[in-house]
C-alpha positions in Angstrom: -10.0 9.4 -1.5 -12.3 9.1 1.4 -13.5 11.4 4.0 -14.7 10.2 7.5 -17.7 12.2 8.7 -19.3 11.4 12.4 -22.9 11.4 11.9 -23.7 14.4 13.9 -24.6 17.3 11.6 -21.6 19.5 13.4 -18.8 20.8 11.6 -15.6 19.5 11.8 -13.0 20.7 14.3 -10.2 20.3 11.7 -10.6 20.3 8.5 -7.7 19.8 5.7 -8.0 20.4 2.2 -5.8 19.8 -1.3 -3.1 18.3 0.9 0.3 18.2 -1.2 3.9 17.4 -0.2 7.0 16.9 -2.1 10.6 15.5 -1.5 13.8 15.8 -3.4 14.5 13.2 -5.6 17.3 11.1 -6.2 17.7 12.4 -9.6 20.8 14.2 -11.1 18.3 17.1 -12.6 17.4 17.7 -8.8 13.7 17.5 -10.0 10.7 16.5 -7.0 8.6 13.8 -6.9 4.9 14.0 -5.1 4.4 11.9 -2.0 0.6 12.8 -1.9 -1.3 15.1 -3.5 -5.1 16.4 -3.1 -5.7 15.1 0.9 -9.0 16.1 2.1 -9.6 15.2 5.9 -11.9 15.9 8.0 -11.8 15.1 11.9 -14.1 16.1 14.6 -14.0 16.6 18.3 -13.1 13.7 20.3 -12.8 11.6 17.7 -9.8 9.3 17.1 -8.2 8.3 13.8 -5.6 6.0 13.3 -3.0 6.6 10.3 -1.7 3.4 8.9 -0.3 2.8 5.6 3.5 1.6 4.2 6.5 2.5 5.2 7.4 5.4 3.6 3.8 6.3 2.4 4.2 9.8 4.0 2.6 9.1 7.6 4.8 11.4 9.1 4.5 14.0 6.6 1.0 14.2 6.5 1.2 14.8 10.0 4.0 17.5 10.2 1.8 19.0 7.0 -1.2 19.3 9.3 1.0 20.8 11.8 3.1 23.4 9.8 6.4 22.0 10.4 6.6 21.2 6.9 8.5 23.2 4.4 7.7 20.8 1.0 4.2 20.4 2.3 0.8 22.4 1.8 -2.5 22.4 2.4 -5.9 24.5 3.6 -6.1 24.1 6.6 -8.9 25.1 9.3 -9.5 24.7 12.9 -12.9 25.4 14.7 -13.9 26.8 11.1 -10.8 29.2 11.2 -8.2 29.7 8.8 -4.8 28.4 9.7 -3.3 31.7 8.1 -5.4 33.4 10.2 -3.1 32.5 13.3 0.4 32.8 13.9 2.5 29.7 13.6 2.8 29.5 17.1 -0.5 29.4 18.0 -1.7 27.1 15.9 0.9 24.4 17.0 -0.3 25.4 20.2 -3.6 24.5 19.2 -2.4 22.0 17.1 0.0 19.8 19.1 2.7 17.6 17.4 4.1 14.6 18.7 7.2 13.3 17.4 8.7 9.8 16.5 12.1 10.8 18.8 11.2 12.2 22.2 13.2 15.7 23.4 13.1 16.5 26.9 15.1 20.0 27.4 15.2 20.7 31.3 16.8 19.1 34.6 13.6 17.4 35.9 10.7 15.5 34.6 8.4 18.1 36.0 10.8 20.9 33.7 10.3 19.3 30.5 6.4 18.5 31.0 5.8 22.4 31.6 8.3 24.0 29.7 5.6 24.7 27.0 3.9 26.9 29.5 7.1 29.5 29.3 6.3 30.3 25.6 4.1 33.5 24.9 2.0 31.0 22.6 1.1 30.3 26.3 0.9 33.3 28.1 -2.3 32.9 31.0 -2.6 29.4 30.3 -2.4 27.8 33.7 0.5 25.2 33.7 -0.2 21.9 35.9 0.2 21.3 39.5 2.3 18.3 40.9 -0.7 16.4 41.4 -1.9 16.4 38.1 1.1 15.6 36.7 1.8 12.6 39.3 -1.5 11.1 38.2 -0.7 11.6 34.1 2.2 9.6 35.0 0.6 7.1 37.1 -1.7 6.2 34.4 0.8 5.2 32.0 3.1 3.1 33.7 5.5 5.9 35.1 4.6 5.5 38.9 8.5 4.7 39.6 9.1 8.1 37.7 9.7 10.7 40.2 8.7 14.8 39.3 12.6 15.7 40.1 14.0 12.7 38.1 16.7 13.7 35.7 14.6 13.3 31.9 17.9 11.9 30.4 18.2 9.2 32.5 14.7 8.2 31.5 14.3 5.2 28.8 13.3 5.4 25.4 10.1 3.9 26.3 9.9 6.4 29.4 10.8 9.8 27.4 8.1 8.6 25.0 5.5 8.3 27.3 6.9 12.0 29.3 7.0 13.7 25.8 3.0 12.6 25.5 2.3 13.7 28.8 3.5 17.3 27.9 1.6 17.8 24.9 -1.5 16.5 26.5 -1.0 18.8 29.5 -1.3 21.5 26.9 -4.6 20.7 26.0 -4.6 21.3 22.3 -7.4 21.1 20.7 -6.1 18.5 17.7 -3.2 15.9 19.0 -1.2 14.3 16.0 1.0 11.4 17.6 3.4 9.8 15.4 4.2 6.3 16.5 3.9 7.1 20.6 3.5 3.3 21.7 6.1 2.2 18.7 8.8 1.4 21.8 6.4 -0.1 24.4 5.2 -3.4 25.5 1.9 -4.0 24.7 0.7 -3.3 28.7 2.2 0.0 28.9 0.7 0.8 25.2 -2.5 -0.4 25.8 -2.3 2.3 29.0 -1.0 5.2 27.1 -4.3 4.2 24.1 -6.3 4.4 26.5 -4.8 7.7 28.2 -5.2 9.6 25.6 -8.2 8.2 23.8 -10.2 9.1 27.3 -9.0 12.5 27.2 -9.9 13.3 24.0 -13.7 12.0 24.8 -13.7 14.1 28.0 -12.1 16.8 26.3 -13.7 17.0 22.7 -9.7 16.6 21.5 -9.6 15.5 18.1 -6.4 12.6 18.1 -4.8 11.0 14.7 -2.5 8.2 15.6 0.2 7.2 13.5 0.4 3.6 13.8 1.9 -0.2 13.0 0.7 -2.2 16.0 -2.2 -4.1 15.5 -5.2 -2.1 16.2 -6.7 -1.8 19.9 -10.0 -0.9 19.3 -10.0 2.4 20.5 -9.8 4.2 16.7 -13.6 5.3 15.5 -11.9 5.6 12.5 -9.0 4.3 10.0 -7.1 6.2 7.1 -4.7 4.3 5.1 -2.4 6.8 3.2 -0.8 4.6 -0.1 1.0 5.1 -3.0 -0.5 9.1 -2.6 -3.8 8.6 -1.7 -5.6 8.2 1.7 -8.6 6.4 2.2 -10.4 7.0 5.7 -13.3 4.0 6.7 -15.4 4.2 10.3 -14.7 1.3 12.9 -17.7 -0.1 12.9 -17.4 -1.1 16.7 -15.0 1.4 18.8 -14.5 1.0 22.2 -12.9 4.2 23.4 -16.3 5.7 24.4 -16.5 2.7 26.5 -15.5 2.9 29.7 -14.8 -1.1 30.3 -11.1 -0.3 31.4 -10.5 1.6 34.6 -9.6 5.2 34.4 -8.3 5.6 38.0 -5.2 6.7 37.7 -6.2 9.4 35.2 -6.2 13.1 36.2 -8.9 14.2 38.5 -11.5 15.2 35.6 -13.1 18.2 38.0 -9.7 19.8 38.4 -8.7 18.8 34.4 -12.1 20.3 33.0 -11.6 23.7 34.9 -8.4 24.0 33.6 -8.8 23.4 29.9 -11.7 25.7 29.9 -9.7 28.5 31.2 -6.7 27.7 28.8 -9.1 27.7 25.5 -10.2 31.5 27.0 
């Protein structure tokens, strides 16, 4: 195993040790065979780490372990040096934001389903978006012909993906584990959703592990592959996420943004 440290000196936003998840086997006896075992990680602040590795490897469960949505899964986990069972589960998937392979968008309109998160007590004094910052989310990843009132299941798959993303960055968690989140686009409206997210993470100090099979796009500052148990994290020696060769117009307003993610991590 290898673990991926910037070299800064700080400590790690999120830090996961002795990893471990198990699924049913196909067995008669019923017995359980390990999928990975004794994961360290480590992942700071605005940095971004892709997750690639064979189908099957446990890509997704890592992630769902890291998230406690897991129930065959374990691990130590700590966020901003404190202990996950220090927080409820709610507020640590607050904190900790998971974005699923399949897209659900509960509510009537597109504006709904982005700030339905805002209704949960794991929430309460956060201050949800306005219009306008949810317009220009949109606008900077393809969705400019998605209206606020639009009905989420008439959306496309491509569409709900990129609407699901939107919501959980509008949360502004502090870690953002995407699984798969471009697997469904075009390699325009990917590229703009990469480089969505990888600029908020720098502007925000969000950590961001991407589960991915596209070829990479040069915005990872680091790599893990998770096979046959083991996960093995190496630096990208040239990253251009920190880079800002790609224009970020249509991105929120960062003034407005900034204000508001300091008064939801209050």
């Amino acid at each position: 195993m290898g673990n991926f440290t910037m070299d800064t000196g700080a400590t790690p936003l999120l830090q996961v040790r002795d990893a471990s998840c198990r699924a049913a086997s196909s067995s008669t006896d019923d017995s359980e065979a390990s999928i990975f075992r004794g994961i360290d990680l480590d992942v700071h602040a605005g940095q971004i780490l892709d997750l690639v590795g064979p189908s099957g490897s446990g890509k997704s469960s890592l992630l769902t372990c890291i998230a406690r949505l897991n129930p065959r899964a374990n691990a130590h986990l700590t966020l901003d040096g404190v202990d996950a069972n220090d927080m409820s589960v709610e507020q640590w998937r607050t904190r900790v934001a998971y974005l699923p392979q399949k897209s659900l968008l509960p509510g009537s309109t597109v504006k709904e389903a982005i700030v339905l998160p805002y209704t949960f007590a794991s929430m309460h004094g956060a201050q949800r978006p306005d219009d306008q910052q949810i317009r220009d989310a949109l606008d900077a990843v393809g969705l400019a012909d998605v209206e606020l009132t639009r009905d989420p299941h008439d959306l496309s798959g491509g569409q709900a993906a990129r609407v699901s993303m939107i919501r959980s960055i509008l949360m502004f968690p502090k870690v953002l584990l995407a699984d798969e989140v471009d697997a469904g686009l075009d390699d325009t409206n990917a590229w703009l959703v990469g480089v969505y997210m990888a600029d908020f993470a720098h502007r925000h100090g969000m950590a961001l592990i991407r589960v991915r099979h596209r070829a990479p796009d040069g915005l990872a500052d680091a790599i893990a592959t998770l096979a046959e148990g083991r996960l093995t994290v190496e630096p990208v020696e040239s990253s251009h996420a920190a880079d800002a060769s790609q224009p970020h117009d249509t991105a929120e307003p960062q003034t407005a943004q900034s204000e508001q993610a300091e008064r939801n991590a209050q």
